[in-house]
SEKOL-96909 format. One record per residue (C-alpha): residue in one letter; y, z negated, x. Coordinates in steps of 0.02 Angstrom, whole numbers, plus 32768, in hexadecimal, padded with zeros to 4 digits. Example, Ala and Ser with C-alpha at 12.3 -4.5 7.8 and 13.67 -1.06 7.14 Angstrom:
# residues 2
A7F1F7E7A8267S7FCB7E9B82AC
# end
This chain:
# residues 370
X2AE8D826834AX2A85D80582A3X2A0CD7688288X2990D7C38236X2952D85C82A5X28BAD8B282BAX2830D83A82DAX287AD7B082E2X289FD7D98240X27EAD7EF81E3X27A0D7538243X2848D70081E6X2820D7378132X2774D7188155X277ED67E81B1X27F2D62D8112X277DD671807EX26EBD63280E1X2731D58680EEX2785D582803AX26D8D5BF7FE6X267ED52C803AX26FBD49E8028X26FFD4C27F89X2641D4D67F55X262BD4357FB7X26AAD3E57F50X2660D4287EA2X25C7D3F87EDDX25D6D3407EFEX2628D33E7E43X25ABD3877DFBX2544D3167E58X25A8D27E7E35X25ADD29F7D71X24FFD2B97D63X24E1D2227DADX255CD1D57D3DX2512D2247CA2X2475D1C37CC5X24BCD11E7CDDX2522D13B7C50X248AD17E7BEFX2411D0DF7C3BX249CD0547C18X2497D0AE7B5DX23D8D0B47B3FX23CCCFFB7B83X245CCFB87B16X2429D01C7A7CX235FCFD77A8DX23B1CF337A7CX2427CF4779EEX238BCFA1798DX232CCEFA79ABX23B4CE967975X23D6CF0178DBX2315CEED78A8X232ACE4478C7X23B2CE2A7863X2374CE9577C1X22E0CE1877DAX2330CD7877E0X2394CDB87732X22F4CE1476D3X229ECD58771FX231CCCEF76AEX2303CD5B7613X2243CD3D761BX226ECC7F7626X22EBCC9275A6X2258CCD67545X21DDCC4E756BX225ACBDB753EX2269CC087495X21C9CC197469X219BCB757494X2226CB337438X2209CAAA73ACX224BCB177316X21ECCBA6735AX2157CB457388X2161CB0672D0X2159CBBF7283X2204CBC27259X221CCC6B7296X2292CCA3721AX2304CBE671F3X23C1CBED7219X23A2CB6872AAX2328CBE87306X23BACC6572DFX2412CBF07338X23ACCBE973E0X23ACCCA573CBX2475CCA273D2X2483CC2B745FX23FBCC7F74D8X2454CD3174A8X24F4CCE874DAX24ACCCC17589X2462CD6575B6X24CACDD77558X24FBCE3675EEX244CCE627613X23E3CE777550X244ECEA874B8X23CFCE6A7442X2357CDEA742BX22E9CDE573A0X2245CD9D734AX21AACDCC7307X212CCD827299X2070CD8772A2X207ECE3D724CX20F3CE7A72ADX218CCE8D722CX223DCE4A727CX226FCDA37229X2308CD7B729AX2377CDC272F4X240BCDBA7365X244ECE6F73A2X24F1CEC373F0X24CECF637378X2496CEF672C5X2475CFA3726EX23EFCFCB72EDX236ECF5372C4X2366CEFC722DX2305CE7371C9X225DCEB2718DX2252CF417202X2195CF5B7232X216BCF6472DFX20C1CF7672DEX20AAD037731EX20F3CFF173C8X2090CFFF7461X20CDCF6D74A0X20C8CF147405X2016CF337417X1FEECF0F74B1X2029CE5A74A2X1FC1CE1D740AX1F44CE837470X1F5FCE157511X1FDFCD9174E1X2031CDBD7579X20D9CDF2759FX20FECEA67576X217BCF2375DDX2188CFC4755AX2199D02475E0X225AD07B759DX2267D0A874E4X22ECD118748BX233CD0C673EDX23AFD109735BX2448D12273C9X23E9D1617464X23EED0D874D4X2368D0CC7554X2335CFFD7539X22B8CFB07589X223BCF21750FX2228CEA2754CX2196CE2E74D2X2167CD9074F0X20C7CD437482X20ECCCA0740FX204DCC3F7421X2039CB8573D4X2034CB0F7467X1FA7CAA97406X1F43CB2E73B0X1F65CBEA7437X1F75CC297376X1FD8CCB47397X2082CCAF731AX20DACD467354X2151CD8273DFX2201CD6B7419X2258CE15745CX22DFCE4874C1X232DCEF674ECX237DCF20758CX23E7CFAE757CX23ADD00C7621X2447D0717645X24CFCFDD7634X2468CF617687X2440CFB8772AX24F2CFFD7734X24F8CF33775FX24B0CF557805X24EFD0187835X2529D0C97814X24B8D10F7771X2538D1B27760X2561D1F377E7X24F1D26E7848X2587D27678DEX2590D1DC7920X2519D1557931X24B2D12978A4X241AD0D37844X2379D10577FBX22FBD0A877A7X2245D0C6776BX21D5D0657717X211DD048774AX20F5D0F476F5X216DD14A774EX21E9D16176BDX22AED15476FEX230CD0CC76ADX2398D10E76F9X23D0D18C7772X246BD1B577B4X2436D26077D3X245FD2A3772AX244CD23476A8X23D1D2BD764AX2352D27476B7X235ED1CD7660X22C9D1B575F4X2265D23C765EX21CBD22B76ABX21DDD2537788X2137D2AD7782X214FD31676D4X218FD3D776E6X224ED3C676C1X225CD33E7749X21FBD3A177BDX225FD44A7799X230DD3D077C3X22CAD3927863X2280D43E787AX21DBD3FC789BX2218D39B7946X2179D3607996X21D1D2EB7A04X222AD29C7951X2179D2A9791AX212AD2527998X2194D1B779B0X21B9D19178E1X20EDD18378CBX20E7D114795EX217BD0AE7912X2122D0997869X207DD06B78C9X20DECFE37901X2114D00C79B2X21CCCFFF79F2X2213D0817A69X229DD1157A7BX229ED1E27A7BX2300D2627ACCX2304D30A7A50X235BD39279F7X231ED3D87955X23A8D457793BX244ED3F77914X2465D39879CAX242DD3247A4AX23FED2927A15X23B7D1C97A58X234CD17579D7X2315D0C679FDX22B5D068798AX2261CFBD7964X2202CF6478AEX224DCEF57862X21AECE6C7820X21B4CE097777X2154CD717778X2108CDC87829X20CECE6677D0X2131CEF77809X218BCF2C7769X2225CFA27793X2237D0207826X22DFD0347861X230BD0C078D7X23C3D0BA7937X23F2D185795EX247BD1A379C2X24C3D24A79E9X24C4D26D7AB8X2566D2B27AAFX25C5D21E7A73X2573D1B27B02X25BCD2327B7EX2653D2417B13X2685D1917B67X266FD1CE7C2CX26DDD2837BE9X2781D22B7C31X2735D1E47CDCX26D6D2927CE4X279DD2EF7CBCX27F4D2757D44X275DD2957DC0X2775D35C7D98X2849D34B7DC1X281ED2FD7E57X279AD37B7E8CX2801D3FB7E6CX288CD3A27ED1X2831D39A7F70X27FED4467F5AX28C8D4727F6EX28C7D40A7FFEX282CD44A805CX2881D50A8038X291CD4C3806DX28CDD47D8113X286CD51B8118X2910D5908122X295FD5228180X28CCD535820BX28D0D5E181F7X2981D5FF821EX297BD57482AEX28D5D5F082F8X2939D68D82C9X29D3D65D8320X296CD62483AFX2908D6C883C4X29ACD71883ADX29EAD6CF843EX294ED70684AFX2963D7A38479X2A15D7B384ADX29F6D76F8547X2952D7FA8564X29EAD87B8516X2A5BD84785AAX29D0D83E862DX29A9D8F18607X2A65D92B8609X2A5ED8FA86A6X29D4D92D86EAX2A04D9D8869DX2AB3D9BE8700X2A63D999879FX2A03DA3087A0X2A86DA8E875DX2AF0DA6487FDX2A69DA848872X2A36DB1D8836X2AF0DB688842X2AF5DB2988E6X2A54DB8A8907X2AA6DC2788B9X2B37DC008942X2AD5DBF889C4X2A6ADCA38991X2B25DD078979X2B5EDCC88A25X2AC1DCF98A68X2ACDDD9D8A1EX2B7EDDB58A4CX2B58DD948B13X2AB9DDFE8B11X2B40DE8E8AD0X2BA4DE7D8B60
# end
């Protein structure tokens, strides 16, 4: 006799998709369950970390943008400069030696006299600036014989279209405060904050940095942002007016540290951000992005061997499943040959006793006849 026969049969099937189905959305369920979870510590561990590294970074460009601005009061309180020698082959000399020192951060250094023309200088490009140039239609020129403060320019394109940041620091006679002129630097923006992260990039982790008026010293976003304003229309059409972008770069340049979560069109993305302060103004705004994909990228191979195994004990539960089926089928099976039998017999008996019955009516019969 078959396994499989009439009900016993559809309580089977049913029985075994019943139990498959659910085995296996419990099963999908606790992974989905376990890699969201995973996802978040992933994601927390990430946004943690990454707050920290955007501290140090700031830190760092601080500490290195610090030294130049000492290396700059050094020199101008140096005896040949103090003495007005602005110009001499020994204050050419100081120029050298201090260039020589921080030539992985500036890439020239330069002076200027009371009226602003350049009377020394010390460069990594020599055709860009050159003796006698006047300087005087510079907004940072002006602003230091206006405060005889140290000046940030605040990014300026020059011949070869290289984002620099000026850096001007006031020569004032220690005796008289008359003032004699400035001493200069330039800090190639690009170059020097490639010192600290990814400025080219836009698919893996990278940098961007603003200056107090919001314009990007460098971004690793496209560099066709460089020299851009955040707030101006061709930012705002790349970032496709992101309110959440919006919201956390103006709190960055107001000074405040944080992160974001958002997605302005090409991805999801993790920006944490801290200032970085010169002489404990905040100066430069740096902004660490990080696309959300490559910080799950890194669980994709625990989340692959978690899926195998899911998918494992899925073949086992079926496999237990059928098994149980065939153990209940066989069993049933077994009832029902043993109800099959009972009513053979039964059939049997009444079979017998009902020809005897027939018997007895023809003998009857045959007697009466007589």
């Amino acid at each position: 006799m078959k396994i499989f026969l009439g009900k016993e049969r559809e309580i089977g099937i049913i029985s075994l998709i019943a139990i498959i189905i659910c085995s296996n959305c419990l099963l999908f369920y606790i992974q989905n369950i376990t890699a969201d979870d995973l996802k978040k510590t992933i994601f927390e561990q990430q946004k943690e970390l990454q707050i920290q590294d955007t501290s140090e970074i700031a830190r760092h460009i601080s500490s290195d943008i610090n030294l130049v601005m000492s290396m700059l009061y050094g020199l101008t309180n140096s005896h040949y400069i103090q003495s007005g020698e602005l110009g001499g082959d020994k204050t050419t000399k100081l120029l050298d030696d201090a260039y020589n020192k921080h030539n992985l951060t500036i890439d020239s250094l330069f002076i200027l006299d009371e009226n602003d023309i350049m009377v020394n200088t010390i460069s990594a490009r020599p055709s860009e600036f050159f003796l006698g140039q006047d300087f005087s239609f510079r907004d940072w020129v002006k602003q230091t014989k206006s405060n005889f403060e140290p000046v940030f320019s605040n990014g300026d394109f020059e011949r070869q279209q290289i984002l620099r940041e000026f850096i001007s620091y006031p020569i004032l006679g220690r005796d008289t405060g008359e003032y004699l002129g400035m001493i200069v630097t330039s800090i190639p923006t690009i170059p020097f904050f490639a010192h600290y992260g990814n400025v080219q990039d836009i698919s893996s982790k990278f940098l961007v940095v603003f200056d107090k008026d919001g314009l990007m010293l460098a971004n690793g976003a496209s560099e066709t942002l460089v020299g851009q304003n955040f707030f101006n229309n061709y930012t705002q059409d790349f970032i496709n007016h992101n309110k959440i972008l919006n919201n956390v770069t103006q709190n960055l340049l107001d000074g405040q540290s944080g992160f974001a979560v958002y997605d302005y069109g090409r991805g999801e993305r993790l920006t944490t951000q801290y200032p970085a302060y010169i002489n404990n103004q905040s100066t430069f705004f740096i902004q660490v992005v990080t696309p959300t994909s490559e910080i799950y990228s890194r669980i994709d191979n625990a989340l692959s061997e978690q899926r195998a195994g899911i998918v494992s004990l899925s073949i086992v539960a079926s496999i237990i499943a059928i098994s149980i089926l065939v153990i209940l089928l066989r069993r049933w099976n077994v009832i029902l040959r043993r109800e099959v039998k009972r009513r053979t017999q039964e059939l049997e008996d009444s079979y017998n006793e009902m020809k005897l019955y027939v018997v007895e009516l023809l003998k009857d019969h045959y007697r009466g006849n007589k």
